[in-house]
C-alpha positions in Angstrom: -87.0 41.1 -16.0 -86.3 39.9 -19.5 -84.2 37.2 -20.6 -81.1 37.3 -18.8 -77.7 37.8 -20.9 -75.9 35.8 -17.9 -76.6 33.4 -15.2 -74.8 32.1 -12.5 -75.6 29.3 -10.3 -74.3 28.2 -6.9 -70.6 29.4 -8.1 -68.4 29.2 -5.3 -64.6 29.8 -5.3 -62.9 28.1 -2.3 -58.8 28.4 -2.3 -56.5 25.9 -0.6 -54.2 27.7 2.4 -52.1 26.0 4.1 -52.8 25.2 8.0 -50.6 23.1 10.6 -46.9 22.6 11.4 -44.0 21.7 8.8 -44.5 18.6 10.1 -48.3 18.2 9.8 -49.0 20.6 6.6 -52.6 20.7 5.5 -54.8 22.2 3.0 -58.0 24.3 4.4 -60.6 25.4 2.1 -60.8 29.4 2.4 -64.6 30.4 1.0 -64.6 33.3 -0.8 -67.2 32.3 -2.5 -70.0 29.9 -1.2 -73.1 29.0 -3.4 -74.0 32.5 -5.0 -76.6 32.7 -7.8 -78.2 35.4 -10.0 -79.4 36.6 -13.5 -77.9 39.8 -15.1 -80.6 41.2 -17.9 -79.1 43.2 -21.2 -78.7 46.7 -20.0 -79.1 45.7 -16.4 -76.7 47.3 -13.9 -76.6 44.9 -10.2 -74.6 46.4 -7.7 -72.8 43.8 -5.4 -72.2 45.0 -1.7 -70.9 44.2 1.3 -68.0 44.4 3.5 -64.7 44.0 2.7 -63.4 40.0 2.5 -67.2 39.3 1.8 -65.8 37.8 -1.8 -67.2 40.9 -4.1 -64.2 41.6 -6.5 -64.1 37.4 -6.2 -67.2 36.8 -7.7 -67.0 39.4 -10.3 -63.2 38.0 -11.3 -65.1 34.5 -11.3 -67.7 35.1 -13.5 -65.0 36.4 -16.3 -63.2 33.8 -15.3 -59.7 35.2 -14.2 -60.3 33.0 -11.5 -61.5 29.3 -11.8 -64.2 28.9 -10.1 -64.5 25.5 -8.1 -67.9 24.9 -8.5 -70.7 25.9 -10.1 -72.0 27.5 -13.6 -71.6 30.8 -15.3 -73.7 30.9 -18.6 -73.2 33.5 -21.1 -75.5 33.8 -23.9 -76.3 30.4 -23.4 -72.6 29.0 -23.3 -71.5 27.7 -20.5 -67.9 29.0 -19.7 -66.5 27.6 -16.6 -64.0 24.9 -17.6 -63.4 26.2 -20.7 -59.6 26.1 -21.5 -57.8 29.5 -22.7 -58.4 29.3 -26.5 -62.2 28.7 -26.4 -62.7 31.2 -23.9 -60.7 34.2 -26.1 -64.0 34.2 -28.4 -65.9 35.5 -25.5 -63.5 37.7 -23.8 -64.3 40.4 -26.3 -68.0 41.1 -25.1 -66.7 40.1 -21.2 -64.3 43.0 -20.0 -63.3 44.4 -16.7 -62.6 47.9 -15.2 -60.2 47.7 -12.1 -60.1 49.6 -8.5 -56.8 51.1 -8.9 -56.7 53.3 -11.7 -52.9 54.0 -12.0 -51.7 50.5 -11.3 -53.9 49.0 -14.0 -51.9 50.7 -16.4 -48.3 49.8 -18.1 -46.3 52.7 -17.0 -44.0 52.1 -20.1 -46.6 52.4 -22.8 -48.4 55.6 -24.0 -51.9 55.5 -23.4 -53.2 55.2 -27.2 -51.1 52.0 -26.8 -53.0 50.6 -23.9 -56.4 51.5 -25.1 -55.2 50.0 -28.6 -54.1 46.5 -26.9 -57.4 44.7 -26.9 -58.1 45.9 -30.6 -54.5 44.3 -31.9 -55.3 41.5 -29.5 -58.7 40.4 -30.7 -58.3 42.2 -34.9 -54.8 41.6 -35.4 -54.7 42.6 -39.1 -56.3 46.2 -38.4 -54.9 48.8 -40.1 -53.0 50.9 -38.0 -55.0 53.8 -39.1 -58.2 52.6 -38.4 -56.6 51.3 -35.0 -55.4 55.4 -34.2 -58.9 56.4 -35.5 -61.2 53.9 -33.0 -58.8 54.8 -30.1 -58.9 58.5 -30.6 -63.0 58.0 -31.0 -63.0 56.0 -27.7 -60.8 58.5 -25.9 -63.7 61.5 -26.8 -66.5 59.1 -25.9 -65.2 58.9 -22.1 -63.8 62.7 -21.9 -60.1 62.3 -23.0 -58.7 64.9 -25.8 -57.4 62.8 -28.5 -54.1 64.7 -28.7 -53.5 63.1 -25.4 -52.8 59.7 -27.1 -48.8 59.5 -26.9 -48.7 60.7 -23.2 -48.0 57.9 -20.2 -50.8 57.3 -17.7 -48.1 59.0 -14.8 -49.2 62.4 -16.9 -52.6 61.8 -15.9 -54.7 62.3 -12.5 -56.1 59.7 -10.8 -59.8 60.2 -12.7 -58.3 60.7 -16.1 -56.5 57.3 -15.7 -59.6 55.4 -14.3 -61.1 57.0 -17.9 -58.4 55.2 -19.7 -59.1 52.1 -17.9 -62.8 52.9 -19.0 -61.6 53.2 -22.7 -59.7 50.3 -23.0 -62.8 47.9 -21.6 -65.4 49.8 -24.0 -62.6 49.7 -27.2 -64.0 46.4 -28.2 -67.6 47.6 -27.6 -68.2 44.7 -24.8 -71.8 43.5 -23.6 -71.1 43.1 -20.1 -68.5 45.0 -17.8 -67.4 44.0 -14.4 -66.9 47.6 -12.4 -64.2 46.3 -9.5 -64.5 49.4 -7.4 -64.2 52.1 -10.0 -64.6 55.1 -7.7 -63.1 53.8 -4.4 -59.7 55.0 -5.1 -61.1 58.7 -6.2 -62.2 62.0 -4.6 -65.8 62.3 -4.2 -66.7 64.5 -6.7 -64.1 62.6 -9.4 -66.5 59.2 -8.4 -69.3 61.1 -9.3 -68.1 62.1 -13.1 -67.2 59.1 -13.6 -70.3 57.0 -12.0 -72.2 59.4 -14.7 -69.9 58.1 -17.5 -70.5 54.8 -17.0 -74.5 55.4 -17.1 -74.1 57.5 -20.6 -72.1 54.7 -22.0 -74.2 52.2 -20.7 -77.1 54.4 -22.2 -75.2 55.0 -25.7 -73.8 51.3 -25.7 -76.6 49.1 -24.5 -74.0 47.4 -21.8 -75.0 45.5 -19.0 -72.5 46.0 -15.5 -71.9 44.8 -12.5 -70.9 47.3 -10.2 -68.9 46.4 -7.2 -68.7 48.6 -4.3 -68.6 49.3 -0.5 -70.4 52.6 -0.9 -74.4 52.2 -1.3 -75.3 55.4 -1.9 -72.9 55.5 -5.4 -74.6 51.6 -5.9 -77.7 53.3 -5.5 -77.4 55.6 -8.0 -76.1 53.8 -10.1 -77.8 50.7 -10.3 -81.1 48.6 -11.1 -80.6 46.1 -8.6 -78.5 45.4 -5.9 -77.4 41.9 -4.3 -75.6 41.8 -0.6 -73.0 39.7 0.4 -71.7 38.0 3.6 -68.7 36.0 3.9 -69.2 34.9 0.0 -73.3 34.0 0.6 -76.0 35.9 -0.6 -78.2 37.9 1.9 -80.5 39.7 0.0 -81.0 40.4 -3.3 -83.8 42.8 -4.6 -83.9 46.1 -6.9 -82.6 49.5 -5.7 -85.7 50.8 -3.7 -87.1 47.6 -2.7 -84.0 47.2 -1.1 -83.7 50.6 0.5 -87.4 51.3 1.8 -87.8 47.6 2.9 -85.0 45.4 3.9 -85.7 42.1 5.9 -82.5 40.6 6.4 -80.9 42.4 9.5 -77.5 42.6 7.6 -78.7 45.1 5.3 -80.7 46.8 7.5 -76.9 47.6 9.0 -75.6 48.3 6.2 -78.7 50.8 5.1 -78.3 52.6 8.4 -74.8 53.2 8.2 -75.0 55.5 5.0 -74.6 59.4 5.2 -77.7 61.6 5.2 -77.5 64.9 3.7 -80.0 66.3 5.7 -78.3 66.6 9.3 -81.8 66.9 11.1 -82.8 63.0 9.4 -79.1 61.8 10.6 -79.9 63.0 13.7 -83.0 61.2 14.3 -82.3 58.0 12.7 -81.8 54.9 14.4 -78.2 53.7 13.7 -78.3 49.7 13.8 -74.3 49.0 14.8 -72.9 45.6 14.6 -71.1 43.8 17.3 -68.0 41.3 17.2 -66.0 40.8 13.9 -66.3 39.6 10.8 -65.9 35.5 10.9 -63.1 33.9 8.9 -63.6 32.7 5.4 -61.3 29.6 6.9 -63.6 28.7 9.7 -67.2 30.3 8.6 -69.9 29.9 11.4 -72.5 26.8 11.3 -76.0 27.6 9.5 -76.6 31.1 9.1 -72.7 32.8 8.6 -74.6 35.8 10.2 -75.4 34.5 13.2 -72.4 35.6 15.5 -73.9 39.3 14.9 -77.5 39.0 14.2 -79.6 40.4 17.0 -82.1 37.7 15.8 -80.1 34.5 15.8 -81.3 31.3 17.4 -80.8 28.2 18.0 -82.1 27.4 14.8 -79.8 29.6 12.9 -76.8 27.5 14.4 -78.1 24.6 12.9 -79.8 25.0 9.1 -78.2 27.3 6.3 -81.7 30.0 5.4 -82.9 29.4 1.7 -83.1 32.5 -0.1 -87.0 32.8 0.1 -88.8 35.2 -1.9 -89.9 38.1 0.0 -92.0 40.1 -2.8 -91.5 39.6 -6.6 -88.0 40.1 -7.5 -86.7 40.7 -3.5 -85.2 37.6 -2.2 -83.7 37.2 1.4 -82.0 34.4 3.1 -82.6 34.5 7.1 -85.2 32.4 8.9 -86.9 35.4 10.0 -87.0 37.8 7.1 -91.1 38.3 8.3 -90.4 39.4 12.2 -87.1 41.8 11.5 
């Protein structure tokens, strides 16, 4: 992999709830995020899995930080950005931008959408003229599939694919570097997800961007991405690219995962060994001892309960964390 455009190291994003009586209030960490490290290369794509509460949409939010993190380091470019304050952080929010799950709910009802698209541009160049700022936004509104004599309707015109479009506009107006994908396609119809799972790899294409894609859905992640990193209850599991991942997983949480995606081929579903989970997902408040996967590994021992696995490296560029990564 070439030089990577960000790093993170052991961020982690714990947030205080309360816990007790009125009479005994206390403050309990709730781990979101616990310790999770990895590189992003320029025109990289890493898909982030997992269930949901595994701290996905967390960590992406943290790494832009619109969330503090508690600990750890996010370095952009070579800048480090965590504790920056609001004013030295706006020179890098430009190349830093975000696409949210909900399509219509990410847009201000009351303004028209050439406004919204516009917003970052009189934001970040406040002394555009407005003619250049009509002429960028109509540009940006062909680039994703919009008709640019759309640009004084409201997003409640829209469907629910044409706004998540919008949303795509207004993150690429500025021409960003890196864009965190929250769940783009969760919210749409399957074959809207795929038009706009496409867009994102022409732009990325046309645009040089780097993503992270966040998603539940691995076959979409699949498609979509270069790598992919799973998470459990805010750790890392496994981390490797796309087909490593898929033809040869070694820790037995995305081995569940893996077998729980769709086959098109009925005859392959049919024969395929399903690997189903038992119990429930632990508590981000009360997270189990050692491995966090323990309560529903098949494999878990005695050791597990005791010592947190390392990420070890499996192959070149596949990592997994679980003590044994070489018998599952």
């Amino acid at each position: 992999m070439t030089s990577p455009i960000l790093s993170v190291r052991d961020l982690k994003v714990h947030f205080p709830v309360p816990a007790g009586g009125i009479l005994r209030r206390r403050w309990v960490p709730l781990k979101a995020v616990d310790g999770v490290s990895f590189d992003l290369a320029q025109g990289e794509t890493l898909g982030i899995v997992g269930e949901s509460g595994c701290g996905k949409s967390t960590l992406g939010r943290a790494v832009l930080q619109l969330i503090p993190p508690t600990a750890g380091q996010v370095t952009w470019l070579g800048h480090n950005l965590t504790g920056l304050d609001t004013s030295r952080l706006r020179r890098y929010r430009r190349d830093l931008q975000i696409i949210f799950q909900d399509p219509l709910a990410s847009l201000d009802p009351r303004m028209p959408i050439g406004e919204i698209i516009a917003e970052p541009l009189r934001t970040h160049e406040p002394k555009l003229p407005r003619t250049e700022v009509r002429s960028r936004v109509q540009a940006m509104m062909r680039a994703v599939g919009l008709l640019p004599q759309m640009i004084n309707r409201y997003p409640h015109e829209f469907s629910g694919g044409q706004c998540q479009r919008i949303g795509i506009a207004r993150a690429m107006i500025l021409r960003p570097k890196l864009i965190v994908c929250d769940e783009p396609v969760s919210a749409l119809d399957v074959s809207i997800q795929a038009q706009i799972v496409n867009l994102l790899m022409d732009l990325q294409r046309e645009f040089g961007l780097s993503l992270i894609f966040i998603s539940h859905n691995l076959a979409v992640v699949r498609h979509i991405c270069h790598r992919m990193m799973v998470l459990y209850l805010g750790r890392v599991a496994e981390i490797a690219d796309r087909d490593q991942l898929y033809e040869n997983p070694r820790h037995p949480y995305t081995q569940a995962l893996i077998s729980a995606v769709p086959l098109p081929d009925p005859m392959l579903e049919k024969n395929r060994r399903r690997i189903v989970l038992k119990g429930d997902l632990p508590s981000p408040l009360n997270p189990p001892s050692g491995c966090v996967f323990r309560t529903r590994c098949p494999h878990a021992t005695e050791l597990c309960a005791r010592v947190v696995p390392p990420l070890e490296t499996v192959e070149p560029g596949h990592e997994a964390a679980c003590h044994y990564w070489r018998e599952t």
